[in-house]
Structure formats: C-alpha cells, structure tokens
VEXTORZA-126926 format. One record per residue (C-alpha): residue number from 1; residue in one letter; x, y, z. Coordinates in steps of 0.1 Angstrom, whole numbers. Layout:
<pts>
   nr  rest      x      y      z
  NUM     A      X      Y      Z
...
</pts>
This chain:
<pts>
   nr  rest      x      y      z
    1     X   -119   -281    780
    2     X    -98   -309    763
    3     X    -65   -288    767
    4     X    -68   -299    805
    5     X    -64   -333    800
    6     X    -38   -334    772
    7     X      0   -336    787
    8     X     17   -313    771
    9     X     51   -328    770
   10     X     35   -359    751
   11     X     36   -359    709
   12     X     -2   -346    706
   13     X    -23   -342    673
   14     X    -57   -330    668
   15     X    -83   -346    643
   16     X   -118   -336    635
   17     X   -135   -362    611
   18     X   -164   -351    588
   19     X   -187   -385    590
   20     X   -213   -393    562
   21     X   -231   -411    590
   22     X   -236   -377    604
   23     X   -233   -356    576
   24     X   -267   -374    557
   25     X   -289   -375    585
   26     X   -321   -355    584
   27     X   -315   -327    606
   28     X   -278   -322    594
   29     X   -280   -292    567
   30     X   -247   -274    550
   31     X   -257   -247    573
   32     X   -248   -264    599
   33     X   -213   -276    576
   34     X   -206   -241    572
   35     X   -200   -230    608
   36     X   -183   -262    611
   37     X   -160   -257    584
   38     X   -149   -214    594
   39     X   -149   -230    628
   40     X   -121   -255    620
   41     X   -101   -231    595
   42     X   -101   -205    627
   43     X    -91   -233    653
   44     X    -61   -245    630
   45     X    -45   -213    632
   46     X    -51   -210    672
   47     X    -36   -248    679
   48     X     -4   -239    655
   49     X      6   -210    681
   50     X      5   -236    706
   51     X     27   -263    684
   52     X     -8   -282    678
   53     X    -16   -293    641
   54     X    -48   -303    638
   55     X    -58   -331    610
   56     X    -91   -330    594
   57     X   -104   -362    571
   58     X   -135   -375    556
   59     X   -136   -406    571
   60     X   -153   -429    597
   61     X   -140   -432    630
   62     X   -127   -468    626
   63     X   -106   -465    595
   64     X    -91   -432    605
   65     X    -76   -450    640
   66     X    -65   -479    619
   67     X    -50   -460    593
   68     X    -31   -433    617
   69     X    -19   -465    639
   70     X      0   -483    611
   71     X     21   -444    613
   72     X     22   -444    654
   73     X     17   -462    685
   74     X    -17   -443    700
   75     X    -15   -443    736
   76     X    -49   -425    747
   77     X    -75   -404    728
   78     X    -90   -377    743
   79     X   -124   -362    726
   80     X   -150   -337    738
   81     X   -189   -356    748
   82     X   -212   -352    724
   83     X   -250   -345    731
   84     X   -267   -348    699
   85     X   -288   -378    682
   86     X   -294   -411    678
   87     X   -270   -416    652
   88     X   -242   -399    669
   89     X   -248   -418    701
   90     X   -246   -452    684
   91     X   -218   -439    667
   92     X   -204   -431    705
   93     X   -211   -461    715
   94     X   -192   -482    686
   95     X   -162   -462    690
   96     X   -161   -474    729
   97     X   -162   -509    719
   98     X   -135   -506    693
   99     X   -110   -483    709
  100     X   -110   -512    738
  101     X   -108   -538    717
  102     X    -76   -518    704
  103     X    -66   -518    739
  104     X    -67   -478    735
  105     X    -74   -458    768
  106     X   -105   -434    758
  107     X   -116   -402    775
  108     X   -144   -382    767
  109     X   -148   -347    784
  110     X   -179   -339    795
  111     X   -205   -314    777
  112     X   -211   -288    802
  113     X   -242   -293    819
  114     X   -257   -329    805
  115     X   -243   -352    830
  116     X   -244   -389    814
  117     X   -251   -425    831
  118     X   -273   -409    864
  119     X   -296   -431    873
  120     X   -318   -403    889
  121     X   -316   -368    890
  122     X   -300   -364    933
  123     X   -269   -353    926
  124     X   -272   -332    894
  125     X   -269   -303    911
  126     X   -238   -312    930
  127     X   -217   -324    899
  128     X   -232   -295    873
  129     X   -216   -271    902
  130     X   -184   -287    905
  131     X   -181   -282    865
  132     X   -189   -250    862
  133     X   -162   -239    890
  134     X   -136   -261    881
  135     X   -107   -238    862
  136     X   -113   -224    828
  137     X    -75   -237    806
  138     X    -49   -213    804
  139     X    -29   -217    769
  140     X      2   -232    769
  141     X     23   -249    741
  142     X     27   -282    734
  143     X     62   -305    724
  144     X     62   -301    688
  145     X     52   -328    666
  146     X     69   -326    632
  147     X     47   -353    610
  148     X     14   -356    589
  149     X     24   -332    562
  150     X      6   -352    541
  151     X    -27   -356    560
  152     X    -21   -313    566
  153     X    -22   -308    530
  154     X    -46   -331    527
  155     X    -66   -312    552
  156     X    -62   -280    536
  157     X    -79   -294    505
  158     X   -109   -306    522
  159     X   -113   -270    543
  160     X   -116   -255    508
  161     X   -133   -278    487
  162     X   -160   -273    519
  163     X   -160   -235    523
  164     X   -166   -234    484
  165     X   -195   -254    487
  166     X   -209   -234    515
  167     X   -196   -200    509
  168     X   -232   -189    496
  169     X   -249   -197    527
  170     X   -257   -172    552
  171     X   -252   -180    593
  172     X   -238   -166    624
  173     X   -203   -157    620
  174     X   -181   -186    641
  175     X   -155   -190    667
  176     X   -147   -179    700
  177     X   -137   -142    696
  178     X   -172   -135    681
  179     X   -189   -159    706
  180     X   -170   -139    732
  181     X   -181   -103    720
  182     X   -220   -117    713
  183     X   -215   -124    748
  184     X   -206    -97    759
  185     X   -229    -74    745
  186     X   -255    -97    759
  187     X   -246    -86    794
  188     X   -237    -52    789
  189     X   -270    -46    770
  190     X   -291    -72    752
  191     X   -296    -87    779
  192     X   -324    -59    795
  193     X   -356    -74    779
  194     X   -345   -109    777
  195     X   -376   -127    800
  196     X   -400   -102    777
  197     X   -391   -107    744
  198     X   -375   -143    740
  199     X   -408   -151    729
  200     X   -413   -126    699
  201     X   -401   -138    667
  202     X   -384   -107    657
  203     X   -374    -85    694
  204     X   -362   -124    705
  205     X   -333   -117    676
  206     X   -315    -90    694
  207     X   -326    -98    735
  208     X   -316   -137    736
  209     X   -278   -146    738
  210     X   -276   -160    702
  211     X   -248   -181    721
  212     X   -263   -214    706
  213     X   -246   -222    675
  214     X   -212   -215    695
  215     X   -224   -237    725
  216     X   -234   -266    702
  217     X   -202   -268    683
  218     X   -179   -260    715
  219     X   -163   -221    705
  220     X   -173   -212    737
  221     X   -183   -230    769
  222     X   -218   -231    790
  223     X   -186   -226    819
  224     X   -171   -200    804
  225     X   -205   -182    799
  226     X   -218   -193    837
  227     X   -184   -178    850
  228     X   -185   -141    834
  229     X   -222   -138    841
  230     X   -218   -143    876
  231     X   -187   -121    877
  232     X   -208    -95    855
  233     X   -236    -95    883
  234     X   -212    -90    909
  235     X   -199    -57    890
  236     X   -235    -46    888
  237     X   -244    -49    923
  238     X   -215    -25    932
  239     X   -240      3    916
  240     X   -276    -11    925
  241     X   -291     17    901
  242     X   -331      8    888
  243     X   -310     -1    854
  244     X   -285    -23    867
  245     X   -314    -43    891
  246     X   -330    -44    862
  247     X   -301    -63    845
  248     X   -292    -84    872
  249     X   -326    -99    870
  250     X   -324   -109    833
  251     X   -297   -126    840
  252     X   -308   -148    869
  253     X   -337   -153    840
  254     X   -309   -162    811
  255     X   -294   -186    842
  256     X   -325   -205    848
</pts>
C-alpha cells in the first residue's frame, strides 16, 4: 500500500525500527519477533529488486529521525497506520507532534478496514468501499540511492542476532508468497466448512483462513484478500454446481 504514495524518482529508503516500548509490553512475545524478523529478512530482498534498501535499527522513533537527519535533509515520511494498543497509539501520537515540530510532512496509510477519527459510524461503509476498490500497486523501481552502507551492515547484524534468538520457536511461515498460497487454498478448498467449524478448536485449524498473522503485520492486504475473493466467486458462479454454491456461501460467511 505504501508503494503508492512514494515518488519514485525521489531518493527513498525504507526503515523498520524494533522499539523496546513495544517490544516489553505484555502481549508482545518472541513469537510474535520471529515473524517479524523472516518477515523483514524476505522484504529486504523484494525492495533491493526495486533499488529500495531497507534499514532496520533498534531504536526509538525520535533518535532514529534525529540521527538519520544530521546525514540528509528528510522531506516527507511515509508509514503504514497501525491498529494495535495503547502503547503503540501513544507512541503514534508522539511521533505526530515531533515530526511537525521538525517541520516534517507525515503520512500514514491507512490499515484496511479501521477507519480513524469518525465521529460516528454513517459513512463507514462508503470509505471501507472506496479502499477496498482503489488499485492494488504494480512494482516498479525506484532512483537508486547509493548510501547507509553502514546502517545496511548494521542491519544485517541485528536480522541475525534476532533470528538466532528465535530460530527455536515454532509459528506460521511469513511473507506474502505463503500468505498468497494460504490464501488461496482457502478458496479453492478450506474454505467449504468454514461457518461450521471456525468454532472447533482443532477442524477451526484447517477451515479458517489462517490469514491473520500476515494481515496484522501487513504481507498481505485485507484489499488484496477482498479483491480475489470476489473475483473467485465470480469464477464459481460460471458453474453453479451444489459444490461451488456451497463455496460461494462460505465466502459471503468469511466476508462478513
């Protein structure tokens, strides 16, 4: 989603920044580091085939800026919207005061269907629509940007010291070839006994989407997933067979 607001003829880098702040709260785990961490190590090879380098640092928002600005003149920061808890909100919001007292122009794209600052619920619909038709990006490359060699090392360092740490957990695998294909099999198959058994512990495993981890940490979009399911149920109505009714229902279920 971010790639549609970045111009591509304009020196761009891309940070992630791993935040004690977030990191120590109670409902962070190293589970939840792990897919982070393959996440990022898969995403840094996708943005260097579009001339992107992508910086990752242990730091706090604040003193990442302030230390990248002394290097260059920052004209805009683009970031995705998170929807997650109290800490990261305050965090959100102290990052809004301090990137305009920088005199920094700040966007934040937004999270596919939470829709921020509505004052009642009238014209959810209408805006949650709008984002879920608007274009899915295209890849194209970017101007190349020849600097941070040091912060990419740097970065290299921190991926591995992290996947070390984590390397005996167990989770989903990441990133958005494998969110793709989970997908996928969801609406070719899984998705047949979805309304029946998302409430059983152990059938729940193979009929829900397992999308989620991939949703929260953005390798694949609630967009992306809204768009091929309504293209799937369009393919299945050119065959209404009892089987393919049968699907099309599940998914109007998966929708709502």
């Amino acid at each position: 989603e971010v790639f549609n607001y970045l111009d591509r003829d304009t020196e761009t880098i891309w940070f992630y920044l791993i935040e004690d702040e977030i990191v120590r709260q109670r409902d962070f785990s190293y589970f939840h580091l792990k897919f982070i961490i393959e996440s990022l190590i898969i995403l840094e090879k996708n943005l260097k085939k579009l001339n992107i380098k992508l910086i990752i640092k242990k730091s706090n928002f604040e003193d990442f800026i302030i230390n990248i600005e002394k290097k260059f003149n920052i004209k805009k920061i683009v970031s995705t919207q998170e929807t997650w808890n109290i800490a990261s909100y305050k965090r959100d919001l102290r990052v809004i005061s301090f990137l305009k007292n920088e005199s920094i122009d700040f966007l934040e794209v937004e999270n596919n269907w939470v829709v921020r600052w509505l004052k009642n619920r009238d014209n959810w619909t209408k805006i949650w629509n709008k984002r879920m038709w608007s274009d899915i990006f295209l890849e194209k490359k970017f101007k190349k940007f020849n600097n941070f060699e040091k912060e990419l090392i740097q970065s290299k360092i921190i991926l591995e010291k992290y996947k070390e740490k984590t390397k005996h957990l167990k989770t989903q695998e990441w990133w958005e070839d494998n969110a793709i294909k989970i997908l996928e099999t969801f609406l070719d198959n899984r998705c047949k006994n979805y309304s029946y058994n998302i409430w059983k512990p152990y059938e729940s495993e193979h009929s829900c989407s397992r999308l989620s981890p991939y949703i929260t940490y953005w390798n694949i979009s609630i967009k992306y997933i809204y768009q091929k399911s309504i293209k799937k149920i369009l393919e299945l109505k050119t065959d209404l067979d009892e089987n393919n009714l049968k699907k099309i229902k599940q998914i109007n279920f998966f929708f709502s």
